[in-house]
C-alpha positions in Angstrom: -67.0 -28.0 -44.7 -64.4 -26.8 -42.6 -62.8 -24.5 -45.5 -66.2 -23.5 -46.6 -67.0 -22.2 -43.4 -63.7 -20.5 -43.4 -64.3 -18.8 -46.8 -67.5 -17.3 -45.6 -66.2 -16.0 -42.6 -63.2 -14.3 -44.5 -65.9 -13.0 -47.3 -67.6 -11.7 -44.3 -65.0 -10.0 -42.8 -63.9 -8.8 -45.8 -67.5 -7.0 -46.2 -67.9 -5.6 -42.7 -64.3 -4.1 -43.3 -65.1 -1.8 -46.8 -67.7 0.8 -45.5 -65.2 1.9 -42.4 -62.3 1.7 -45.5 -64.1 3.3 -47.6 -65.7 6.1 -45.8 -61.6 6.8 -45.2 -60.4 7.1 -48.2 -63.4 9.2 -49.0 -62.0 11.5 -45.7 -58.6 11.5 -47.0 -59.6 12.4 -50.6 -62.3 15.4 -49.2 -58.5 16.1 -47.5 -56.3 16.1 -50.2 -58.6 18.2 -52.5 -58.9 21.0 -49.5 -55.4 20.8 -49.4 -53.9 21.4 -52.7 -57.1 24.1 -53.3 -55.7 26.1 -50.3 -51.7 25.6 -51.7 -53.2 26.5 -55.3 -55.1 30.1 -53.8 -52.4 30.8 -51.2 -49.6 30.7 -53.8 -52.2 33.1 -55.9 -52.8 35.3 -53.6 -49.1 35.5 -52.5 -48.4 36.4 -56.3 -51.4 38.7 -55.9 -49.5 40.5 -53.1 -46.3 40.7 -54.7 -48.0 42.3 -58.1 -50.0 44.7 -56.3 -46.7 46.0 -54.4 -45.1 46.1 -57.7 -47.6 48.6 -58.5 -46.1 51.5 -56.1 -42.7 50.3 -56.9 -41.5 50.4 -59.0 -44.7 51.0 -60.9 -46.7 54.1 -59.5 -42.7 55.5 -58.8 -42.1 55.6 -62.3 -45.2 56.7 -63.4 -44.9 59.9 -61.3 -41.4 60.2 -61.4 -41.4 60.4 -65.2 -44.3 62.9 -64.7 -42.4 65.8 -62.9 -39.5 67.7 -63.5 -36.1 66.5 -63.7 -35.1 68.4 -60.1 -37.9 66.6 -58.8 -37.8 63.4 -59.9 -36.3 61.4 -56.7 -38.1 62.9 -54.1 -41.4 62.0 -56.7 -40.5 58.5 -56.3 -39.1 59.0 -52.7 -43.0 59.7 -51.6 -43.6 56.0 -53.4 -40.7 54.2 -52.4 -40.9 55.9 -48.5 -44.2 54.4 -48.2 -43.4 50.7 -48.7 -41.6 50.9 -45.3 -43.9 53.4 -43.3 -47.4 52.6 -44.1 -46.0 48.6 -43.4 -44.7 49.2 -40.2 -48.3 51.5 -39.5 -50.2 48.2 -40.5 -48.5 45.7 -38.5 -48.4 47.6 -35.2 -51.8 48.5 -35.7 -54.1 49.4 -39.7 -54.7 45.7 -40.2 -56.5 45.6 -36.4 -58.4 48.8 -37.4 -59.3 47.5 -41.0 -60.4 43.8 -40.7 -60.8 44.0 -36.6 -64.0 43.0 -35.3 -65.6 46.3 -34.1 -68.3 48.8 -34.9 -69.3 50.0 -37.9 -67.1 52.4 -38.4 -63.6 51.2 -36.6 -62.0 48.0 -36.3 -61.5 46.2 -32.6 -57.8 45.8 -31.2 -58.1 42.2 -31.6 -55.1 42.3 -34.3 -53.4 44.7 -32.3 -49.0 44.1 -33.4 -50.7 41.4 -35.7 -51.5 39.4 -32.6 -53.1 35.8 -33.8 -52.3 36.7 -37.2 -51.1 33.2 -38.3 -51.4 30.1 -40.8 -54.6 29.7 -39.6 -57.7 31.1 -42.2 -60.0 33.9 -40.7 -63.2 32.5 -42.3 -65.2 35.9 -42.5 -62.6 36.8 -44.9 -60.6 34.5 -47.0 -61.5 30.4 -45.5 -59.1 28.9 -47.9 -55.8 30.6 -47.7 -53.8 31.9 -44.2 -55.2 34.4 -42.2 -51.1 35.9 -42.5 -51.8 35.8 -46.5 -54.9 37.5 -46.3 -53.2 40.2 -43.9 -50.2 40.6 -46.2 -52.2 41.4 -49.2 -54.4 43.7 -47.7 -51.1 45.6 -46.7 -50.3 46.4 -50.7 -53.7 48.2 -50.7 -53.1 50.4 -48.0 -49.5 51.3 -49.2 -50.6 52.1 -52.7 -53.2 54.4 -51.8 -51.6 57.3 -50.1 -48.7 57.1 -52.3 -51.9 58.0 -55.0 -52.1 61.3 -53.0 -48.7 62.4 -53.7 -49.2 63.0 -57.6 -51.4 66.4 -56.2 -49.0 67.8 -54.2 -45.4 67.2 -56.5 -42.9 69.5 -56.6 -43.9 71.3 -53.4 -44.5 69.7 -50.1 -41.9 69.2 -47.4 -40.7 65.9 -47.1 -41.2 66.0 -43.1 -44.9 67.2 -43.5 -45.5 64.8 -46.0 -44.8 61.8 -43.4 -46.9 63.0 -40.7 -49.9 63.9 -43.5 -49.4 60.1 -44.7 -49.2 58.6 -40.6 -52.4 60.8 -40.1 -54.5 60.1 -43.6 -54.1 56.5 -43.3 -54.7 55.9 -39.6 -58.0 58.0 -40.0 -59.1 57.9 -43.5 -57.6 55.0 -44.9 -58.2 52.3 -42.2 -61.8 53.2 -40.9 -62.9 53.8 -45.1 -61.2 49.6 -45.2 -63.2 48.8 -42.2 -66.5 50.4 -43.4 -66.5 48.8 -46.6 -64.4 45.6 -46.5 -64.2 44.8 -42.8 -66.4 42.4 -40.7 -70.1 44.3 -39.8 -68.2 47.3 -41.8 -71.0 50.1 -42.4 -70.6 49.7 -46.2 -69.9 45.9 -46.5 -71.4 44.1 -49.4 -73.0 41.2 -47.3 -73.1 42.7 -43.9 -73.6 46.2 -44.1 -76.5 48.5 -43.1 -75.6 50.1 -46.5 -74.7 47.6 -49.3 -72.1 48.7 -51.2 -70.6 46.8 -53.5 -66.6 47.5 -54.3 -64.7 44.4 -55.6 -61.0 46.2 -55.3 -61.3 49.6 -53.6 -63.1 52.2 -56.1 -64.3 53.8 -52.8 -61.3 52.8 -50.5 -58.5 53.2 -52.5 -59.3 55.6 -55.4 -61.9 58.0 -54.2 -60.6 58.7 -50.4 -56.9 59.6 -52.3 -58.1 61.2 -55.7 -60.8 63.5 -53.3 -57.9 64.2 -50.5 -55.5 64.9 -53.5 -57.5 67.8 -54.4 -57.6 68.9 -51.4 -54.3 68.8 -50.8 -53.6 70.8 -53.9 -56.0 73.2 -52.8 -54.4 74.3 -49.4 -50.7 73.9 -50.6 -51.6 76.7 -53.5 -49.9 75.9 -56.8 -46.1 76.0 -57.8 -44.0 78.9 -58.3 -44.1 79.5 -61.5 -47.6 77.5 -62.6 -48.9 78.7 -65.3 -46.1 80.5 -66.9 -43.3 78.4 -66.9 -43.4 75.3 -68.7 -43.6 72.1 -66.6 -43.5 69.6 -68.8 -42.6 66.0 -68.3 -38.9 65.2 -68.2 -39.4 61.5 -68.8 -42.3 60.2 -70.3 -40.5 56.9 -71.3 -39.6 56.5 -67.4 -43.8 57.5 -67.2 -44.8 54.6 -70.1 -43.0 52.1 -68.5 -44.5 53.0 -65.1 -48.0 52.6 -66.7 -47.3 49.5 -68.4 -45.8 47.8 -64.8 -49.6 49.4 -63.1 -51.4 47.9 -65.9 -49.4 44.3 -65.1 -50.0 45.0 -61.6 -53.3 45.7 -61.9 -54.4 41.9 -62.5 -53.0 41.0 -58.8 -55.2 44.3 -57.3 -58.1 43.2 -59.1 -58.3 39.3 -59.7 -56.7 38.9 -56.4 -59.5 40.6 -54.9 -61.4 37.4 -55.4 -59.1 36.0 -52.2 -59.0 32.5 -54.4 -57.6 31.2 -57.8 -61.7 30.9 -58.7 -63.2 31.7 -61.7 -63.9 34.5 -60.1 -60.5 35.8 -60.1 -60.4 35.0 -63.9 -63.6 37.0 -64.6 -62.1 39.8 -62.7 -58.8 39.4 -64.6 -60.6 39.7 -68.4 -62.8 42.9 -67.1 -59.5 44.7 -66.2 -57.7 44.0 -69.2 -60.6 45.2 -71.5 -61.6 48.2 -69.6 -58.6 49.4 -69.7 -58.1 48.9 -73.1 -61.5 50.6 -73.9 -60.1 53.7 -71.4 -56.9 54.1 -73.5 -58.8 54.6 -76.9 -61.2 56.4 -75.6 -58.7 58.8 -74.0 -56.5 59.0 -77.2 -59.6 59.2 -79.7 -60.9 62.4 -77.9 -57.6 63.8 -77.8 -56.9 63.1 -81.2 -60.0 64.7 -82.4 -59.7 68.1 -80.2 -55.5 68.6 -80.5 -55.2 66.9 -83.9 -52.9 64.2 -82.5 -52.7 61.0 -80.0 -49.9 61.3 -77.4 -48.5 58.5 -75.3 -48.9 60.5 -72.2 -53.0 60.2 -73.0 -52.7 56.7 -74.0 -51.8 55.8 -70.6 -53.0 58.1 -68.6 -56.4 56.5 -70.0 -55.2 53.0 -69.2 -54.6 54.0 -65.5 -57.9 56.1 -65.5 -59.7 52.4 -67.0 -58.0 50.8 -64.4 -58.9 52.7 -61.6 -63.0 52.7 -63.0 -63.3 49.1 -63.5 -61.3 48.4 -59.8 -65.0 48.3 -58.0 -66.6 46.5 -60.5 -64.4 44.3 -61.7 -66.1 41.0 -59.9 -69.3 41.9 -60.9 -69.6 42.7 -64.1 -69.2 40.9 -68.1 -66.5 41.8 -70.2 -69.2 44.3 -72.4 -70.1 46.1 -69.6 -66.5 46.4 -68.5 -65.5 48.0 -72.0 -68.1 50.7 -71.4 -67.1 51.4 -68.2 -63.2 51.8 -69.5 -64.5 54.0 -71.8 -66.5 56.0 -70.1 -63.8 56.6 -67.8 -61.3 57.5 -70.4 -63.6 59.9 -71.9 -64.7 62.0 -68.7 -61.3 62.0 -66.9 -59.6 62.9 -69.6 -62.4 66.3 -69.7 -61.5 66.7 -66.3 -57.8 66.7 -66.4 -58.0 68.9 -69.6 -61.1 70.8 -69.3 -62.2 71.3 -65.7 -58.9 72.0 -64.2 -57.7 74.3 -66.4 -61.4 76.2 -66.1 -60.6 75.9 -62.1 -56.8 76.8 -62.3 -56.2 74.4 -59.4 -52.6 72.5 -59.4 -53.4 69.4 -59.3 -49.8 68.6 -60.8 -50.1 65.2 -62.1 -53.8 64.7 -62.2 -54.6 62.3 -59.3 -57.8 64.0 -58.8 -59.0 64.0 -62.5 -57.9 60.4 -62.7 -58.5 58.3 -59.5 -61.1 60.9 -57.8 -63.3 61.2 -61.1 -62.3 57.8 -62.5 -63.2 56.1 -59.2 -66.7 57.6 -58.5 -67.4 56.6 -62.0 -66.7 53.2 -61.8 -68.6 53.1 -58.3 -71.5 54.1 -59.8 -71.4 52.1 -62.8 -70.8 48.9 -60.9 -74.6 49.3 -59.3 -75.4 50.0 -63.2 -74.0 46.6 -64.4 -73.2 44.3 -61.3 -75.0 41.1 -62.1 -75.5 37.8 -60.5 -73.8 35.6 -63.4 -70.6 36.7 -62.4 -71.1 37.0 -58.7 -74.0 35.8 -57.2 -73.4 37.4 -53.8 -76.7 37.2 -53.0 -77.9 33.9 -53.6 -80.2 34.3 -56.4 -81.6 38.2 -56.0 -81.0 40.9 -58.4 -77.2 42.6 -58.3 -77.6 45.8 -60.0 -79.7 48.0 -62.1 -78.9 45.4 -65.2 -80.4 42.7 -63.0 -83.5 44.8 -62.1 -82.3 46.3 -58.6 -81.6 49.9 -59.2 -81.9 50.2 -55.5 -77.8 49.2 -55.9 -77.4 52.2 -57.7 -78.6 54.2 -55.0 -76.3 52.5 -52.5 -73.5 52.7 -54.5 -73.9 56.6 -54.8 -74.4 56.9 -51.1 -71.0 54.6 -50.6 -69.1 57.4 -53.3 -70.4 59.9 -51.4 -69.0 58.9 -47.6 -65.6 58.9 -49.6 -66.2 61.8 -50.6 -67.2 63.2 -47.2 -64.4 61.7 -45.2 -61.5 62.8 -47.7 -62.7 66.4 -47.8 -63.3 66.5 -43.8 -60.3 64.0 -42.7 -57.9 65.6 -45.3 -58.2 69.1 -44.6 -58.1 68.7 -40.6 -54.6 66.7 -41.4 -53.2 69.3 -43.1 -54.0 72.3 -40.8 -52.5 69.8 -38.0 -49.5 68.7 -39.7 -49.2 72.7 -41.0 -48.8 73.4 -37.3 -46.3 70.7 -36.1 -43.7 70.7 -39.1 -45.2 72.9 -42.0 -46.3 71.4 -45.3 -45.2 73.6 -48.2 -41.6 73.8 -48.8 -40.5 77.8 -49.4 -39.4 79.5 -52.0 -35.8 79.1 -52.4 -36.1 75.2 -51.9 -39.3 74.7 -54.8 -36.8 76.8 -57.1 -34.1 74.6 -56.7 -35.6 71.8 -57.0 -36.9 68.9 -53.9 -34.1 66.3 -54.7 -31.3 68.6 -53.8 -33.1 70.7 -50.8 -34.9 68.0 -49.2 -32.9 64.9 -49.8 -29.1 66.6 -51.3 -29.2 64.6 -54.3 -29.9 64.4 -57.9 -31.9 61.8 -60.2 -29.3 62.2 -63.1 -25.4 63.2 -62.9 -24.3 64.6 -66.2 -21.0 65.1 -65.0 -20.1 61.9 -63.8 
């Protein structure tokens, strides 16, 4: 009796004792899986920041570099490379607090101010899964990139010194309240907050259009290069210009899929619409080309890669891999009338066509993307129509309206930069230096040394 009684008592201690051991394990495993899905999207979007800095260098420095003449080709890929270090700096002492600070509308709080409280800690209004120090460092790639974009306009003429305080200026107030409007907390544009929702997966509106528009403008108050329009200015290097393109179009995956802050199948869906726009821009560009000069080239092969690229970047986490290849081709054919149509009609300098590409390419894609965003891919708003595809051509609308704020605040913000940094250091360099070429008379040194 006595061992009976002890064996119930064990059986019914052994009972009482499994819901408390279970509901741990079941608390543990919930911690575990959170665990290695934050290790798994922080190493991605780590990766995702390292790509997209690839992009301006040595990718975007190529690209240009190839592009311009061979007396210009390090102070082409200075403006990239110069960049990395100064827009950085900008962003930790104060961009990221004026992007992704919580303020108005329009402008970022201080909150972030010398990336105070920046940490391991996630900001859930942005990224919940992955360090809020993660989140901040990607963000950074974007806002190096873009201004660098700018630079293709004005090759081969702008003072170095000019073109420093332009890029402090543009990016303090262009680059970081366009960030804020569209991608930061309450942001005027935002997706899920805004008063006007826009939707821009990558930066069609913050990255491409605020630098292709101020490129033009830039191009437009510098005047053009001595000698543009008679004397040949072809490419020195369009092998150095190829593999530029190539490293963008590899880059590209971490601008794009990482925009999806996680290694979802969200990212992955992003990921496939890049690669096929782009592949759909780079036929398209060649085919038209082929049919009105008679031949392909290489430089319209990927100069229609980077123009799919930069079309598909606001749509590319919202749309299906059809709908992608249409935009990439619509891109490709358009920019490529613009760069060889409209400006020559014009006559404006826009010397390596960051206007025609990223300023046409992007409002393209931003329109598109209220055309075709859909609620398969990215069902931002819980089960309501995403774009005209999905029977809201209200998006469409909104997504026109977004373009056109870029638009506005490039044109505006641009030209009141330039007159100011005309007046403290000049922008255009004179005569004797553009003849001689920027690497020698701004930086007294040459890309290639035939001597040596």
């Amino acid at each position: 009796m006595t061992k009976l009684s002890l064996l119930l008592l064990s059986l019914c201690t052994f009972a009482a004792a499994q819901p408390a051991d279970l509901d741990k394990r079941l608390a543990d495993l919930e911690k575990a899986t959170k665990s290695a899905q934050s290790a798994g999207d922080n190493a991605w979007m780590l990766t995702s920041a390292a790509l997209v800095l690839m992009m301006t260098g040595p990718g975007l420095a190529l690209f240009y570099g190839g592009l311009v003449r061979t007396k210009n080709v390090l102070s082409t890929m200075m403006h990239s490379f110069v960049l990395m270090a100064v827009v950085s700096v900008l962003w930790a002492v104060v961009g990221y607090s004026i992007a992704f600070g919580e303020g108005n509308s329009f402008f970022g709080g201080l909150q972030y101010l010398f990336l105070h409280g920046v940490d391991a800690d996630p900001n859930a209004d942005y990224a919940p899964t992955i360090p809020q120090g993660t989140f901040m460092i990607y963000q950074l790639m974007f806002a190096i990139i873009t201004p660098a974009l700018i630079s293709g306009a004005f090759a081969e003429r702008m003072k170095f010194s000019g073109m420093l305080l332009f890029t402090v200026l543009w990016t303090l107030f262009v680059y970081f309240p366009m960030a804020h409007m569209v991608w930061g907390k309450n942001g005027f544009l935002g997706a899920t907050w805004g008063k006007v929702s826009t939707f821009d997966f990558a930066g069609g509106t913050v990255v491409h259009i605020t630098s292709g528009v101020s490129a033009l403008v830039c191009a437009l108050y510098l005047g053009k290069r001595k000698g543009f329009g008679t004397d040949p200015m072809r490419p020195h290097s369009l092998v150095l210009s190829t593999v530029g393109a190539c490293l963008l179009w590899v880059g590209w995956f971490g601008f794009n899929a990482g925009s999806a802050l996680a290694a979802s199948s969200l990212a992955t869906s992003a990921f496939v619409a890049t690669h096929f726009a782009t592949a759909a821009a780079a036929l398209g560009w060649m085919l038209v080309e082929w049919i009105k000069n008679g031949k392909p080239s290489i430089l319209g092969g990927i100069s229609g890669a980077v123009a799919g690229l930069v079309a598909i970047t606001p749509a590319s986490g919202f749309v299906t891999p059809m709908p992608a290849m249409l935009i990439g081709l619509a891109a490709g054919v358009v920019c490529y009338f613009m760069v060889s149509v409209v400006k020559s009609k014009f006559g404006y300098d826009d010397a390596l066509d960051a206007f025609g590409v990223h300023g046409i390419g992007g409002t393209v894609g931003a329109i598109l993307t209220g055309v075709f965003a859909t609620k398969e891919i990215n069902d931002l708003r819980m089960g309501k129509p995403m774009g005209l595809i999905d029977g809201n051509p209200g998006q469409v609308i909104n997504n026109l309206i977004g373009a056109l704020i870029a638009w506005g605040l490039a044109i505006v913000g641009t030209w009141i930069i330039l007159k100011i940094c005309d007046a403290v250091t000049g922008v255009r360099a004179d005569e004797q230096a553009e003849i001689e070429g920027l690497d020698l008379s701004m930086h007294g040194e040459e890309g290639y040394n035939f001597e040596a």
